[in-house]
Structures are given as structure tokens and as C-alpha cells.
SEZA-32427 format. One record per atom (N, C-alpha, C): atom name; z negated, x negated, y. Coordinates in steps of 0.05 Angstrom, whole numbers, plus 5000, padded with zeros to 4 digits. Layout:
   at     pz     px     py
   CA      Z      X      Y
...
***
This chain:
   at     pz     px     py
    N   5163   5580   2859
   CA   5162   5608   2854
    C   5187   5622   2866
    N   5205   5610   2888
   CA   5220   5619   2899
    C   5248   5618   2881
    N   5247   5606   2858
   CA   5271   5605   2843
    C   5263   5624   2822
    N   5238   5633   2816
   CA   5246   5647   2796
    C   5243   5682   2814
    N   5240   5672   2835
   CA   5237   5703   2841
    C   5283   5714   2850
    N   5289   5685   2856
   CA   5321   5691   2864
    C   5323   5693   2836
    N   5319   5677   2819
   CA   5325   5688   2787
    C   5324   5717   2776
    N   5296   5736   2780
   CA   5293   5757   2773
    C   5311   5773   2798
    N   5319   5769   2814
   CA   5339   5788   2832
    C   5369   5788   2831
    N   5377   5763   2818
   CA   5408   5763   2811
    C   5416   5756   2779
    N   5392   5760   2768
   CA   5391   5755   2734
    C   5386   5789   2711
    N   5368   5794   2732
   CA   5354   5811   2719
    C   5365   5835   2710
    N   5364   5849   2698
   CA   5373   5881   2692
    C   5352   5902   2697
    N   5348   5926   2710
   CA   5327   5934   2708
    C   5318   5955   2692
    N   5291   5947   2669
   CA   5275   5957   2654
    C   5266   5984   2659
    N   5261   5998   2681
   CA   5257   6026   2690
    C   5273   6022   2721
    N   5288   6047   2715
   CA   5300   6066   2745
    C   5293   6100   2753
    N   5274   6100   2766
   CA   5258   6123   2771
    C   5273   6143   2795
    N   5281   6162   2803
   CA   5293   6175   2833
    C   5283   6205   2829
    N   5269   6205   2853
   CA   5266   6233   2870
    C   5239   6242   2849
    N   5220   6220   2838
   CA   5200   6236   2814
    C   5178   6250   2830
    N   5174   6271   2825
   CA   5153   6292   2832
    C   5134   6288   2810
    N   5100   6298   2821
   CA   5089   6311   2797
    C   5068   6337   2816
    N   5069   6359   2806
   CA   5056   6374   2826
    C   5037   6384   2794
    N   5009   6393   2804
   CA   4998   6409   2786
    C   4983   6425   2793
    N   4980   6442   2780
   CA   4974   6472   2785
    C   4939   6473   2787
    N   4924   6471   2799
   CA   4886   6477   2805
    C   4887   6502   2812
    N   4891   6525   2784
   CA   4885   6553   2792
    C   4908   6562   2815
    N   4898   6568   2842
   CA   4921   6573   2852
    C   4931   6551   2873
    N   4921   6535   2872
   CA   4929   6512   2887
    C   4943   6494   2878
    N   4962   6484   2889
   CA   4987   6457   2879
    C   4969   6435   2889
    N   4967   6414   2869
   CA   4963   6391   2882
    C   4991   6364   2871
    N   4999   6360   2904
   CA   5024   6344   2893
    C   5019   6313   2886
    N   5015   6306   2874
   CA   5006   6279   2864
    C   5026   6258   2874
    N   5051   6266   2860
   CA   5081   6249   2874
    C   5098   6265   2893
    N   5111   6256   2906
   CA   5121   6269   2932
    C   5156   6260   2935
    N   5162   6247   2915
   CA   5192   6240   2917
    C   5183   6201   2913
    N   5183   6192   2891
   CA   5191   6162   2888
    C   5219   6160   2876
    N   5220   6128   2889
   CA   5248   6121   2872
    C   5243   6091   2875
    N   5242   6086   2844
   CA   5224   6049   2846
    C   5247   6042   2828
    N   5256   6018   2824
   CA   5264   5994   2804
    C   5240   5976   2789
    N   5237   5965   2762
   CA   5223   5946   2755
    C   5242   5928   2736
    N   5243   5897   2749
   CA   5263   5884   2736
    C   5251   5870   2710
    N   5271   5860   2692
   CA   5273   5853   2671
    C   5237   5829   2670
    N   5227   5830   2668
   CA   5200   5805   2661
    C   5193   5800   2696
    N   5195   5824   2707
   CA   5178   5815   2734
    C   5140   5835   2731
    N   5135   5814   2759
   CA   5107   5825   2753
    C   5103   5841   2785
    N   5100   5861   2775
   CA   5098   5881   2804
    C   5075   5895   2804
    N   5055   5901   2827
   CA   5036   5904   2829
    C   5036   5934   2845
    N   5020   5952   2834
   CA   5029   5984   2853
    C   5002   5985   2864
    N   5000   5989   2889
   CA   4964   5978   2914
    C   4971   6012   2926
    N   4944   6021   2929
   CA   4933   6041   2939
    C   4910   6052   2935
    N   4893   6069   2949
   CA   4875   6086   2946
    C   4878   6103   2929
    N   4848   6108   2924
   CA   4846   6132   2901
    C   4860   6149   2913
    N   4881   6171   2895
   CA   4880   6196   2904
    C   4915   6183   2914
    N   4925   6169   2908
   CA   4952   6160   2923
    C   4963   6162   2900
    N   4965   6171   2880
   CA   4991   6174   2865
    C   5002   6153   2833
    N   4986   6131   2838
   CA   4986   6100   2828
    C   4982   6106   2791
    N   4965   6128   2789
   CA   4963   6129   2756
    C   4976   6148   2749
    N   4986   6168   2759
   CA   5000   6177   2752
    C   5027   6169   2753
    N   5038   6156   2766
   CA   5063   6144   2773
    C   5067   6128   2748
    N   5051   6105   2744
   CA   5048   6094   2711
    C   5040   6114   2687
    N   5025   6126   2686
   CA   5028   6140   2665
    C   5056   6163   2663
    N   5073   6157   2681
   CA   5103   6179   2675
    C   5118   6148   2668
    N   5117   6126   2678
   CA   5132   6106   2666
    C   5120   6098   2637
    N   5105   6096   2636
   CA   5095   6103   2607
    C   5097   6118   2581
    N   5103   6150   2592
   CA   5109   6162   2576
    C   5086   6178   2565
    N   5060   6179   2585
   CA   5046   6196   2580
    C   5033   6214   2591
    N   5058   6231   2613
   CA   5058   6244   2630
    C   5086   6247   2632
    N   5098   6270   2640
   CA   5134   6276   2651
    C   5123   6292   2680
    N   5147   6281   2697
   CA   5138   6286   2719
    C   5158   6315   2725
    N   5148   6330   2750
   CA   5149   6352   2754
    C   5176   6354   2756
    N   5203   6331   2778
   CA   5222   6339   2773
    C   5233   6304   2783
    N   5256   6296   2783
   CA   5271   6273   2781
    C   5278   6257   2758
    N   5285   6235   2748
   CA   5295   6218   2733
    C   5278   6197   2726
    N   5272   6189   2704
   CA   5263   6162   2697
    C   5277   6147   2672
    N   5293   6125   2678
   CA   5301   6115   2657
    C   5297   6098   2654
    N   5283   6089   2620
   CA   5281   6067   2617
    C   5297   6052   2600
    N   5310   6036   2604
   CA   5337   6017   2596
    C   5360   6039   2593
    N   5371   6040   2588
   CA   5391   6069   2584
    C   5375   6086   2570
    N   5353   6096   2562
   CA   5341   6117   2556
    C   5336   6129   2578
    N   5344   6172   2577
   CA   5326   6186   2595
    C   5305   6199   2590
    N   5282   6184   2595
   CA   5249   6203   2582
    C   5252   6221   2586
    N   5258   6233   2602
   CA   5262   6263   2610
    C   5278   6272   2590
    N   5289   6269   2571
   CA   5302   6282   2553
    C   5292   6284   2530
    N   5272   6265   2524
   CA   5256   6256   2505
    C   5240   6285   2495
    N   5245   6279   2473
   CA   5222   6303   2452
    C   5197   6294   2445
    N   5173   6296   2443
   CA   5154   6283   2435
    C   5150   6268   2411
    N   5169   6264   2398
   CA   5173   6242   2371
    C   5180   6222   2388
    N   5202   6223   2402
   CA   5209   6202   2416
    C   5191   6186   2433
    N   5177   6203   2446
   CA   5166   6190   2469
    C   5138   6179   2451
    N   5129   6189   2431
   CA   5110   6178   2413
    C   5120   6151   2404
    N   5144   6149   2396
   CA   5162   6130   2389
    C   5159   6104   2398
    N   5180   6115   2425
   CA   5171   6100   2459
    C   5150   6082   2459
    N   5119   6102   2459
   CA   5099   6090   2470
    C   5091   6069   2449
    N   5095   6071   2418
   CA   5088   6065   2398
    C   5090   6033   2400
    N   5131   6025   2414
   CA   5146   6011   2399
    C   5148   5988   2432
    N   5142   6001   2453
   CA   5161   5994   2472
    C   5137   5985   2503
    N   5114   6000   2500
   CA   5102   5997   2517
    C   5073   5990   2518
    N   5068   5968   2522
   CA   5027   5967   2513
    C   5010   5975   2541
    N   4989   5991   2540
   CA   4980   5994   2557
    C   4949   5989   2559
    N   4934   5973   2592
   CA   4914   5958   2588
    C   4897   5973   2612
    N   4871   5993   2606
   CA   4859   6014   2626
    C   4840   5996   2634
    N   4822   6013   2658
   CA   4807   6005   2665
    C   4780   5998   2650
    N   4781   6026   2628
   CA   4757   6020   2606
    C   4769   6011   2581
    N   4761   5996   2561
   CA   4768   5979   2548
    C   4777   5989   2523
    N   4755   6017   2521
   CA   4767   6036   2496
    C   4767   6020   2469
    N   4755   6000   2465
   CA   4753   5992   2436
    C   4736   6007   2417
    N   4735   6000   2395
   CA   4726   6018   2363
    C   4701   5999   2366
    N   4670   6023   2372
   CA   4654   6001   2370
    C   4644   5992   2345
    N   4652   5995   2320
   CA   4649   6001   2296
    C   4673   5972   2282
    N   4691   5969   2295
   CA   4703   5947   2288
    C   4705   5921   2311
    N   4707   5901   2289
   CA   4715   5874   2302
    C   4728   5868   2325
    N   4727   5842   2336
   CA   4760   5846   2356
    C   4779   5847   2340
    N   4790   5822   2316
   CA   4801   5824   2307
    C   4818   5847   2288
    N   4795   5870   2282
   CA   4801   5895   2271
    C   4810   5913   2293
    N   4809   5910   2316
   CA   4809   5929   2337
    C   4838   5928   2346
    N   4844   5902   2350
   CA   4876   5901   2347
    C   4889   5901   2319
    N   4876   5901   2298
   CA   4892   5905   2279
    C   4896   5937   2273
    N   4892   5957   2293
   CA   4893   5981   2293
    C   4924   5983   2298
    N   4939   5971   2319
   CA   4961   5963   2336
    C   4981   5952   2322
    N   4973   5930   2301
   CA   4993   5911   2285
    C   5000   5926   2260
    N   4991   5949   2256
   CA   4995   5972   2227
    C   5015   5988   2233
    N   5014   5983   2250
   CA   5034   6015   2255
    C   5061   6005   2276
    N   5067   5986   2275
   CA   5095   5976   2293
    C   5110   5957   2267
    N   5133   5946   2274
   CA   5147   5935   2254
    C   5148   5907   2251
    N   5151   5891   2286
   CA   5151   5869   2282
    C   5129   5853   2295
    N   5100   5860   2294
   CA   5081   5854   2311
    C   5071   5821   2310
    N   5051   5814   2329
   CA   5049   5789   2322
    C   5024   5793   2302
    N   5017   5767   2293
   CA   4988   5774   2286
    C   4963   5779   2296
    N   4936   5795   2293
   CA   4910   5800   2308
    C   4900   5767   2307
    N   4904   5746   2294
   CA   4901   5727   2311
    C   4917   5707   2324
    N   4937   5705   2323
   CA   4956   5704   2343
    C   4959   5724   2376
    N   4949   5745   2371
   CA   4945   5759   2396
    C   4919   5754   2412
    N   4899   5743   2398
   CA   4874   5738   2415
    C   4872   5709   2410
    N   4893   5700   2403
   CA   4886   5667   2406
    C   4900   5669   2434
    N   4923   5684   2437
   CA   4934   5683   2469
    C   4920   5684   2495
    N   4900   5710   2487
   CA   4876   5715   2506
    C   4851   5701   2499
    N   4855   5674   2484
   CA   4831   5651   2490
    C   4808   5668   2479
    N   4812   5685   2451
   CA   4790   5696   2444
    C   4790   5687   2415
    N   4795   5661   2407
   CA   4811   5657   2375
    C   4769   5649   2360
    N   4754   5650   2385
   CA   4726   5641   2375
    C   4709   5668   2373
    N   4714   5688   2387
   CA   4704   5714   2381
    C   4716   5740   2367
    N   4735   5726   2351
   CA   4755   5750   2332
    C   4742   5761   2315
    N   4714   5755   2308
   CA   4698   5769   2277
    C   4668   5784   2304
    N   4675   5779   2326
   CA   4652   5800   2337
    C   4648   5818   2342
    N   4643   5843   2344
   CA   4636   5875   2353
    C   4638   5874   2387
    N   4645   5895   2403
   CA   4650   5899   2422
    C   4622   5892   2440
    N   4601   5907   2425
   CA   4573   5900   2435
    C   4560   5874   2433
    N   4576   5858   2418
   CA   4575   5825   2424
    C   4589   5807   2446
    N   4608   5826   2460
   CA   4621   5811   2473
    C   4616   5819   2504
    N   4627   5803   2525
   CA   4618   5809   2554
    C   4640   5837   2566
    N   4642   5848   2576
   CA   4651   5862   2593
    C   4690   5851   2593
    N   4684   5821   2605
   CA   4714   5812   2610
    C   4721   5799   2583
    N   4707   5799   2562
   CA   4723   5787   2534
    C   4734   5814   2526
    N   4716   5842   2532
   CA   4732   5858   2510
    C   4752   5873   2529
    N   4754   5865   2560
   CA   4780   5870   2569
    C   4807   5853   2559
    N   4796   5825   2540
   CA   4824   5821   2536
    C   4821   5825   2501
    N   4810   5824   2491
   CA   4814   5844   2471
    C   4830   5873   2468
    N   4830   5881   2499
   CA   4843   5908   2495
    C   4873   5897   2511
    N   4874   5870   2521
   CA   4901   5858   2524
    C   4911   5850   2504
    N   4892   5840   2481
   CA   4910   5833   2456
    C   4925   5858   2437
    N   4906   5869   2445
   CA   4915   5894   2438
    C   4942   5908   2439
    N   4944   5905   2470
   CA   4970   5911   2480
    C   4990   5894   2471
    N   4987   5871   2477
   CA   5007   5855   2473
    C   5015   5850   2439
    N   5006   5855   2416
   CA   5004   5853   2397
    C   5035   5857   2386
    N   5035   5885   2397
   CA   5057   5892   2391
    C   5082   5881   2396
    N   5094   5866   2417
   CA   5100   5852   2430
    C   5119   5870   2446
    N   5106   5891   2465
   CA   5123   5914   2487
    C   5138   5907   2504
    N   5150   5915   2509
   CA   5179   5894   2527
    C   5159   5908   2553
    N   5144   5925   2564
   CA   5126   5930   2587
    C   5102   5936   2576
    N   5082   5921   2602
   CA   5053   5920   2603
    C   5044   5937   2621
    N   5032   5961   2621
   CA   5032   5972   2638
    C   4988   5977   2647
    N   4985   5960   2669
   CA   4953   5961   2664
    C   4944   5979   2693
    N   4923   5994   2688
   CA   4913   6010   2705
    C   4885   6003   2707
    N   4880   5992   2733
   CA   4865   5972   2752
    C   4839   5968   2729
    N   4856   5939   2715
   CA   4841   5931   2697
    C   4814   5909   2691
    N   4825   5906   2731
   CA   4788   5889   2737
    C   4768   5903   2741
    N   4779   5929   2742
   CA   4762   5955   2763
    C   4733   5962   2753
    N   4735   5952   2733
   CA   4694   5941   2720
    C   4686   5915   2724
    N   4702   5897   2726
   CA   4689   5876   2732
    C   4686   5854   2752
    N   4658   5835   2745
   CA   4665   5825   2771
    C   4684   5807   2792
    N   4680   5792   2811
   CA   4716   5775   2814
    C   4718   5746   2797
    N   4691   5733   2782
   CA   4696   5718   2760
    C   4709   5726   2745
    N   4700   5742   2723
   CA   4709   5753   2704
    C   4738   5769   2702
    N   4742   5786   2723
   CA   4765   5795   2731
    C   4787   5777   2739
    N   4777   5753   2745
   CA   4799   5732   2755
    C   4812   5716   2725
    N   4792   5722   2702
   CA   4802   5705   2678
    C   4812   5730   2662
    N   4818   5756   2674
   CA   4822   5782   2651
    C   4849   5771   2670
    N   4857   5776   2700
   CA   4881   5767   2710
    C   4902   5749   2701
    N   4880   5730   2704
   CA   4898   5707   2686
    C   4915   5705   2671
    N   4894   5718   2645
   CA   4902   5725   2622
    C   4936   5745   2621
    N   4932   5768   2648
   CA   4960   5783   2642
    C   4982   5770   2661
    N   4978   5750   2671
   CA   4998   5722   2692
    C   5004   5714   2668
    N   4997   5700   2648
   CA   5008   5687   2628
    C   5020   5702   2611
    N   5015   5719   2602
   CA   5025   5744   2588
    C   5053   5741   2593
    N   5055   5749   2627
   CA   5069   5760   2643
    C   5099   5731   2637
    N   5084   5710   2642
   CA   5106   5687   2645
    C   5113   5667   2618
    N   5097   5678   2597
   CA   5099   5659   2578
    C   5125   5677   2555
    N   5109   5710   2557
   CA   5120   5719   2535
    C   5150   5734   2551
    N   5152   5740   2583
   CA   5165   5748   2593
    C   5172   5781   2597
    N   5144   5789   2592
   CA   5140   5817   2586
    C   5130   5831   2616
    N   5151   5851   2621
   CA   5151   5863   2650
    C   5129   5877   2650
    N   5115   5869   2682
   CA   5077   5882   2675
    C   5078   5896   2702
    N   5065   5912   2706
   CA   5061   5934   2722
    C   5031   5932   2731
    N   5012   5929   2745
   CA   4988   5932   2750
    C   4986   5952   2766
    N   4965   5968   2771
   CA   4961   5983   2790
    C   4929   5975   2801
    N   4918   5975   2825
   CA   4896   5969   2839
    C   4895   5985   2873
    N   4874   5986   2873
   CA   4866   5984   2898
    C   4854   5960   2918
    N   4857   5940   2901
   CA   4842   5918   2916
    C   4867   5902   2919
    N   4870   5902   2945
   CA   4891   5882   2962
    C   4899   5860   2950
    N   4870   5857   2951
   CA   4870   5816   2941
    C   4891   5805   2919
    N   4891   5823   2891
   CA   4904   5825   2874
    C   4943   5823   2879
    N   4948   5838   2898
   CA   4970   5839   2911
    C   4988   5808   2912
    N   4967   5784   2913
   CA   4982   5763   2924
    C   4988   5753   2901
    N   4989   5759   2874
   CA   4996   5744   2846
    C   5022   5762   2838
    N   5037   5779   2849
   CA   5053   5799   2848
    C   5081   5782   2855
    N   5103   5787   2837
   CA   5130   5791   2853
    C   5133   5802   2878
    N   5129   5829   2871
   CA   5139   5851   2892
    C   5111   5867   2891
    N   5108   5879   2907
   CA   5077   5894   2919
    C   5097   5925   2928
    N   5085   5939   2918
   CA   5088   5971   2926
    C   5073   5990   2930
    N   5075   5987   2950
   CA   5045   6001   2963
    C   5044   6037   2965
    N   5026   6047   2955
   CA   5028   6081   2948
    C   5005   6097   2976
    N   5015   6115   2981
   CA   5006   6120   3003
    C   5015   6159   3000
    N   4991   6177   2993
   CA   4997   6208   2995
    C   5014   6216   2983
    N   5027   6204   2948
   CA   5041   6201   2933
    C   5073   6192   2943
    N   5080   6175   2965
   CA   5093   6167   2969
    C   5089   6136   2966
    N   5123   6122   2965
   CA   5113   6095   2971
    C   5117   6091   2998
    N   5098   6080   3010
   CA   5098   6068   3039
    C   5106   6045   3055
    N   5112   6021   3018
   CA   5120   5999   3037
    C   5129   5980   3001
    N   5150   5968   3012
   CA   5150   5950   2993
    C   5155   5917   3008
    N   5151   5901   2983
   CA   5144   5875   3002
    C   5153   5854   2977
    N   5166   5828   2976
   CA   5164   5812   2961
    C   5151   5792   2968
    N   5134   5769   2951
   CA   5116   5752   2963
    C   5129   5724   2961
    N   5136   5714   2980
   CA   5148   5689   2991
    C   5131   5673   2970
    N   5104   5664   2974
   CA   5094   5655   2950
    C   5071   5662   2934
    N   5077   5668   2904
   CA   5060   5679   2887
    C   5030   5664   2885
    N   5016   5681   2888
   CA   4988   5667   2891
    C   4974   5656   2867
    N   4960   5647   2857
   CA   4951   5633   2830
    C   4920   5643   2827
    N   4905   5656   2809
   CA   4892   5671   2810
    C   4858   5656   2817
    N   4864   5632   2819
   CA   4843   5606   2824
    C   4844   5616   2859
    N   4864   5623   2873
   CA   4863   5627   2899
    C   4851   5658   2921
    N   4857   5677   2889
   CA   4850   5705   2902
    C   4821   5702   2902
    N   4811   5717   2922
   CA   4785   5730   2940
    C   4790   5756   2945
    N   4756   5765   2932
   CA   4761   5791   2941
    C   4721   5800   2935
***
């Protein structure tokens, strides 16, 4: 692990450069400041993990790298693009072409297939893979003709990973996407975005509150009263057969 982590630090280019991002919002007459001044890097196909408590800043911080949120004041660029300059075609664009994102709730069509559910995703981009090529990735190539209400909790979380990935987004951006389930199941939805992460080389972003998760991470950035409080790289990447939690 220690070679590809010197790899991603003297190889890499970085995929988002964020400085001084605020987001304050207005509750009537009260400000609540969500971000408080970040300034993060995410390198080219690394997997970085954002750890904190509710109420620390962590989804909103991804949803402004994302593009579905602009933050109150600073910079975010992603590859030489400035979102902040972006018009909402663009950033529709953006989200369309460039970024898959994997929530805590699974948000599938309960009315369609898996296989239809990501083929919502493969219509509307240019060079996508196929709906079964994307859930043959997430080890779902035996449940592609089933309804959401056929499937367990952690199948139709990676259904909503094939989803993402379909497209094939140069970033994964997931918001604490074990956070329904339990640490079996959540350990094979993990998995699933470790491989993602190292096969297809697609830069993933997790956000959590559960520590444990932390040790399968490049780099760990820890959010704390919309600041970051601590960053850390992990000497060695943990393998998801090892996390407890």
C-alpha cells in the first residue's frame, strides 16, 4: 500500500482544489455557519474518507464538491474548472457527465428493475458502460431483472453504486453509505466502493461518522464545527475483512 500511496503523492494531479470555502445559511434571523473556512486537495484516483459528527459540516462540504450546493464564499476547482463560475447548465452538465453520487438512502424507482434503475443513468451520458456491465461490477449480474422490494437493504445499496458508476465519473462521491446498514452488509456495500475505487481508478470521497471506516482510506479528514481538525495519511490501508465497528 505504501507504493501506491508515494504513487498518488508524486504522480497525481489534483481532481478538486477547494480554499477559504464558507457556507453560512440564513434560519430566519439566525446564521448557521455550516463551513467555517476549508481548504482540502483530492488527488487523481485516491480514496479519502471525510469522519465527523453530525452537524460538522461533512455533507455539505460534498455536496459543494459535487455541485449541488455553492458555497457561501471561497474557491472550488475542479480540474481547471471554477464551479463557482458555473451557470446552472453547466453545473447540471458537471453533475450529469463527471460525478456519480452514492447516499445514504438508496433512492431507487420502486417501479423498476435494478437493471432499469440504472438504465435511468446510461440514457442520458455519452459514453456509459452498460446496466449490465455496471452491476455485474457490484456482483449483482444474478439480481438485474429484480424490483427494489426483492432485494436486501445492501443489494440495492449497490445497485445505487451501479448506478453511479455507470456513467463512468472521474469522482464518487458517497454520503455515509453504510449508515442503514448493518456491519455485514455494509462491509460488502464497502467493498464494493474499494474496488470501484482501485480497479476503475475513480477518485471516491466517503463521508461517515463511524471511525472504523477511516482505516480503508488514503488520507482521513477529519471535520470538526465546520472546520477540518486533523488530517492524517494511513501508513497501512485496512482491507474491509479487518474493519470493526
Amino acid at each position: 500500500m505504501a507504493d501506491r500511496e508515494t504513487t498518488l503523492e508524486t504522480t497525481s494531479a489534483p481532481v478538486f482544489e477547494a480554499q477559504g470555502i464558507t457556507k453560512v445559511y440564513q434560519m430566519g434571523e439566525v446564521e448557521v455557519h455550516a463551513l467555517r473556512g476549508i481548504d482540502l486537495e483530492l488527488l487523481e484516483g485516491e480514496f479519502i474518507v471525510l469522519l465527523g459528527p453530525s452537524g460538522s459540516g461533512k455533507s455539505t462540504l460534498l455536496n459543494i464538491l459535487g455541485g449541488l450546493d455553492v458555497p457561501t464564499t471561497g474557491h472550488v476547482v475542479y480540474r481547471d474548472r471554477n464551479l463557482l463560475h458555473a451557470d446552472d447548465a453547466e453545473l447540471t452538465y458537471y453533475r450529469r457527465h463527471h460525478v456519480g453520487f452514492v447516499f445514504q438512502f438508496y433512492n431507487l424507482i420502486p417501479s423498476l428493475t435494478a437493471r432499469e434503475n440504472v438504465s435511468l443513468v446510461t440514457e442520458i451520458v455519452t459514453k456509459p458502460m452498460s446496466p449490465e456491465e455496471a452491476l455485474e461490477r457490484v456482483d449483482l449480474a444474478n439480481r438485474m431483472d429484480h424490483f427494489p422490494a426483492q432485494l436486501s437493504g445492501g443489494e440495492q445499496q449497490r445497485v445505487a453504486i451501479a448506478r453511479a458508476i455507470a456513467k463512468r465519473p472521474d469522482v464518487l462521491l458517497c454520503d455515509e453509505p453504510t449508515g442503514s446498514l448493518d456491519i455485514t452488509t455494509g462491509k460488502v456495500v464497502l467493498d464494493v466502493i474499494e474496488r470501484v475505487n482501485r480497479e476503475l481508478g475513480t477518485t471516491t470521497a466517503v463521508i461517515t461518522h463511524n471511525a472504523a471506516i477511516a482505516g480503508m482510506a488514503d488520507r482521513v479528514l477529519s471535520l470538526a464545527g465546520g472546520l477540518i481538525s486533523g488530517i492524517r495519511r494511513n501508513a497501512h490501508k485496512m482491507s474491509t475483512s479487518e474493519l470493526e465497528w
